[in-house]
N, C-alpha and C positions, 0 to 999 in steps of 0.2 A: 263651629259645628253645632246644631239642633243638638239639646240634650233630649237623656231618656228614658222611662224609667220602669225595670221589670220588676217583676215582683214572683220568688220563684222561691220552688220548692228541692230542697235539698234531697227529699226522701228519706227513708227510717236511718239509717246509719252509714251503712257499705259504700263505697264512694263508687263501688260499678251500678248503683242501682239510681246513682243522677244522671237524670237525661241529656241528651245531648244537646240540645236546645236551650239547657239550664248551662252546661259546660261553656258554650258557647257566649252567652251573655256574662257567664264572670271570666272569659277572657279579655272580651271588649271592653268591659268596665273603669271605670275610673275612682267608683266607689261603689263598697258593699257596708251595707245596713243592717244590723239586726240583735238575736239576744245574743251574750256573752260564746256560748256553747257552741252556739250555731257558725256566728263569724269566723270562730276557731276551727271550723272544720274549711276553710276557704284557705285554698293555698296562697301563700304572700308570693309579689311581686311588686319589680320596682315599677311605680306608676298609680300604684294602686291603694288607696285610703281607704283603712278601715274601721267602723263606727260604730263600736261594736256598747252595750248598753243592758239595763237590766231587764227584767221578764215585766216589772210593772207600768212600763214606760212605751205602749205602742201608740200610744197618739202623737208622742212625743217623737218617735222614732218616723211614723209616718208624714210629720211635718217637716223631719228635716230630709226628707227624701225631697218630698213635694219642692222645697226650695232650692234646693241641689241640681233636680234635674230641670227646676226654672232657670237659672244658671249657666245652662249646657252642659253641665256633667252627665253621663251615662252611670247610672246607679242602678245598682241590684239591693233590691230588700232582702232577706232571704229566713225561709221559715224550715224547720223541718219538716219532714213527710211533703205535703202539696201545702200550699199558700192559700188555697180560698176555702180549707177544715180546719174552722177550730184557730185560723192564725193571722198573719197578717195582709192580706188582699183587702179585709174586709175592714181592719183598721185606719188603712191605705185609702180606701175611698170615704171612710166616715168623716176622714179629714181635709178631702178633695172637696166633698160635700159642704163643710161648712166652712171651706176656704175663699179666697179669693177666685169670683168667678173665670178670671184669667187662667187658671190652674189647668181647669177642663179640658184645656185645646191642649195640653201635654200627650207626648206619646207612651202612652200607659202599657203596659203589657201585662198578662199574668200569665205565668210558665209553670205547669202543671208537675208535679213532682208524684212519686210513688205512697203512698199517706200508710201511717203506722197499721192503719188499720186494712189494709188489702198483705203488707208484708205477714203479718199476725193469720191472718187467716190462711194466707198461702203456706206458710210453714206445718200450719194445724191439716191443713185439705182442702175445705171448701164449706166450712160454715155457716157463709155469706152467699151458699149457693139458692136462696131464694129471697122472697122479699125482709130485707132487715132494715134496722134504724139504727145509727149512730146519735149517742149522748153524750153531753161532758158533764161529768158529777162536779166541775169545782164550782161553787156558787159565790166566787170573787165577782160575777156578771150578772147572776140572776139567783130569786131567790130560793129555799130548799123544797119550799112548799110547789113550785113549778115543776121543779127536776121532780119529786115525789108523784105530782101529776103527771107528768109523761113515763115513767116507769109504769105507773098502774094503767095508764092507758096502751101504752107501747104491748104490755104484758096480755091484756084483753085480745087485741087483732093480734097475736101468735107472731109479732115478729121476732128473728135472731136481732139480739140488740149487742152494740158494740160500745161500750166507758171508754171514754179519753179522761185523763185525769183523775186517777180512782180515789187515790190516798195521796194527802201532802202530811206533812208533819206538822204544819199549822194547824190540818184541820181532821184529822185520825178519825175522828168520828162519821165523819160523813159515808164513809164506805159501806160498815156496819150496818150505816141505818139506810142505805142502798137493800145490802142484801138480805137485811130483813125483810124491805117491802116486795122483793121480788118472790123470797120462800113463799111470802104471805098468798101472791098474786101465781106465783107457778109451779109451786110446790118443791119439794126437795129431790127431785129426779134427773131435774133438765141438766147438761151436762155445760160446762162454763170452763173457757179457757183462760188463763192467766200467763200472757207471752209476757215477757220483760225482755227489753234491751234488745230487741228483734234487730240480726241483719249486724249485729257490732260483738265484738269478742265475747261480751258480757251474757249474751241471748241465755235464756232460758226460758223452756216451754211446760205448762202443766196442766193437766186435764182431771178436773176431779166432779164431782156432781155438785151440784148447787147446796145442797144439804151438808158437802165436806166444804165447802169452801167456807174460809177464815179471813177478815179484813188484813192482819198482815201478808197475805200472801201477794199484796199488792201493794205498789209505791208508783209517783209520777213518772216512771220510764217502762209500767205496765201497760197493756191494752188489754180489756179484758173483753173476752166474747163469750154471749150466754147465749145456748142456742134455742132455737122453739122447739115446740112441741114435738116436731117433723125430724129436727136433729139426729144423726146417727152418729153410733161407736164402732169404726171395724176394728176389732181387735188383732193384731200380729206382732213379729218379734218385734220386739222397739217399741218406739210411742206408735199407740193406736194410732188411726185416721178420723179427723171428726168431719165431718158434710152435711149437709141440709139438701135433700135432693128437690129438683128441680118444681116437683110436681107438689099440688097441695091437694087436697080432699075438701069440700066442701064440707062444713061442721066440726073438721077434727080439731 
C-alpha cells in the first residue's frame, strides 16, 4: 500500500473541536508524530506507533515523517490548534525542500485544525472582527529587533494584533519589553485579552486595558489579543463582550 502523509491540526484542547477530517486520518494511521503533549492527547490503539519528541526537535521530527511515509506508512504529524500557524506544516516542507527530490511525489496533505487564536477570540466575542495580524513573540526563530519592528509597524495600521507565545520561563523578559513597546505605540486604553488554556479544564479568560496589563499575567498556554483602536467593551453580568466591529473609518 502507497504511504502517506497528513499533517494535522489537533485544535486548542477539547477533543469536540478536532475535525473530522483530522479524526479520520488518526484512525487510518499507522503512525503519529509530534511534540510530547500533543501525541498524548491521540488515543492509543493496537496498530498504531507513536513518536512522540521534544518542542526543539521539528526538523528532526519532520524527517522522520518524510521517511516513514517513503516506506508506505500512513503518518500523521500532529500540531495543536491548525498545522500550517506557527507549527509544523511548515517544518514539514522546509525538510521536503531540502530533501531528497524523490520526496516531492509523496502524498502530502495538510488538515486544517481550529488554531488557539480563533478559540481565544471566540470565547472573548469577536475581537478579530476586522482586519488583524497575528505574532509569535518567541525569538528562538528570529531576532527581537524584528518582532519589535512589526509591533511598531503592526500598531501604526491600527490592526487587532493576536501573541502566540507570550512568556516562557527562559525568556520572561521578553513580554515586558512587548508591552512596553506597544503602550509606547497605542497608548494605555486599548483593551487586551489574556485567554489561557482555552477549550481545556484549565481556561481562563481576562480582560483588562493595556495600561493594567502585567507580563506575568501571561505564560506559553496564553493567547493574547490587543485590540485596535476600533475595539469595543459591552459591559453585562459576567465577562463583558470584547469585538472589533466590522467597519473602519478612514483616519481613525
Amino acid at each position: 500500500m502507497s504511504g502517506w502523509l497528513a499533517i494535522a491540526g489537533l485544535g486548542p484542547g477539547d477533543a469536540a473541536l478536532v475535525t473530522p477530517e483530522v479524526t479520520a486520518a488518526l484512525a487510518q494511521a499507522t503512525d503519529v508524530i509530534g511534540y510530547i503533549p500533543y501525541v498524548a492527547r491521540v488515543p492509543r490503539r493496537a496498530g498504531l506507533v507513536l513518536h512522540a519528541s521534544d518542542n526543539r526537535v521539528e526538523l528532526d521530527r519532520a524527517a522522520l515523517a518524510l521517511d516513514l511515509a517513503a516506506q508506505g506508512r500512513r503518518v500523521v504529524v500532529v500540531s495543536s490548534g491548525d498545522p500550517g500557524v506557527f507549527a509544523m506544516a511548515a517544518a514539514v516542507f522546509e525538510a521536503l525542500e531540502a530533501g531528497p527530490p524523490d520526496r516531492r511525489d509523496l502524498d502530502i496533505r495538510v488538515l486544517p485544525g481550529i488554531t488557539a487564536i480563533l478559540a481565544a477570540s471566540a470565547r472573548a466575542g469577536a475581537p478579530l472582527g476586522h482586519d488583524f495580524c497575528a505574532i509569535n513573540l518567541s525569538d528562538n526563530l528570529k531576532p527581537w529587533a524584528l518582532i519589535e519592528k512589526r509591533l511598531r509597524l503592526a500598531a501604526e495600521a491600527d490592526f487587532a494584533m493576536a501573541f502566540y507565545n507570550p512568556r516562557s520561563k527562559a525568556r520572561p523578559e521578553g513580554f515586558a519589553r512587548a508591552l512596553a513597546v506597544l503602550r509606547e505605540s497605542c497608548g494605555a486604553d486599548r483593551p487586551i485579552l489574556f485567554a489561557r488554556a482555552v477549550a481545556t479544564p484549565e481556561e481562563d479568560l481576562r480582560i483588562v486595558s493595556l495600561g493594567q496589563a502585567r507580563p506575568e499575567m501571561a505564560d506559553m498556554r496564553t493567547m493574547v489579543i490587543l485590540g485596535s483602536s476600533q475595539t469595543r467593551l459591552i459591559p453585562r453580568t459576567g465577562r463583558p463582550i470584547l469585538y472589533t466591529p466590522r467597519f473602519a473609518v478612514e483616519g481613525a
